[in-house]
N, C-alpha and C positions, 0 to 999 in steps of 0.2 A: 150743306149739300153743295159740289161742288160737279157743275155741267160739266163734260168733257166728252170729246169725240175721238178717237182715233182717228187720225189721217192718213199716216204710213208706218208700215212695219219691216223694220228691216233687221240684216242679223244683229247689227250691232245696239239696236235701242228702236222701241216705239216712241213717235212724236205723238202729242196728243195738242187739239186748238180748243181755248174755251170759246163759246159763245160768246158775240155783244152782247147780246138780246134773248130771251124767253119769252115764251108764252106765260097767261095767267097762272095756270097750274104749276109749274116749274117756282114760278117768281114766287109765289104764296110757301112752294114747302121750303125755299133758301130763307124765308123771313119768319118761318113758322105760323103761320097763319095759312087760313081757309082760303080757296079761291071764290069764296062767297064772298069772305070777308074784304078780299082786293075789289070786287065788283060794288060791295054797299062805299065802300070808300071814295071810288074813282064816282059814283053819284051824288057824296056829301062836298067832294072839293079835298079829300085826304088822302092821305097814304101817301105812298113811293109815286114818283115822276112815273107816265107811262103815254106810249106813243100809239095813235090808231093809225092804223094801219089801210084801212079803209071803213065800209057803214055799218058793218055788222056789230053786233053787243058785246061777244068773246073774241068772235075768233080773230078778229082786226084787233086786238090789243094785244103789244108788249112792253115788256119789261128791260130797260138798257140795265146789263148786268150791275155798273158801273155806278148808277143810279141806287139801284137797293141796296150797295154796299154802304153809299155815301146815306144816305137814308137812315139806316141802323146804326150807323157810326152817331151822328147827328142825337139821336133817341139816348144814346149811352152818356155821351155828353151833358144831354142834359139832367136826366137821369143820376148821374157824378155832382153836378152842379148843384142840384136839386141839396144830395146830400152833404154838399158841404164838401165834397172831397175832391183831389186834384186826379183829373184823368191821366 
């Protein structure tokens, strides 16, 4: 899943900006998981990197895009490693 915004539209081409950052729900469906599953996580000490934002339980947390890329890369790797094969 890939965020993106329109910013401007002109005749000759739309620009479009990705995100830094996501909310829980966002970050959860780009990794395939539950956004239950990123909240039992971020309570055990696991998962993807994530930043509060202020004291609330959701809505103060995100996700640096950049981070859950690095994150699932990381998992594939080891994953490869795991079986013996060159990533």
């Amino acid at each position: 899943m890939t965020v993106t915004m329109p910013v401007e539209t002109t005749a000759a081409a739309t620009i479009f900006i990705q995100p830094l950052a996501v909310d829980a729900i966002d970050a959860a469906a780009m990794i395939g998981r539950r956004p239950k599953t990123l909240e039992n996580w971020r309570r055990m000490g696991a998962g993807p990197r994530y930043v509060k934002t202020d004291n609330s339980d959701q809505a103060g947390v995100i996700y640096i895009v950049d981070d859950l890329r690095r994150w699932l890369e990381e998992r594939a790797a080891a994953t490869d490693a795991a079986r013996g094969s060159a990533a």
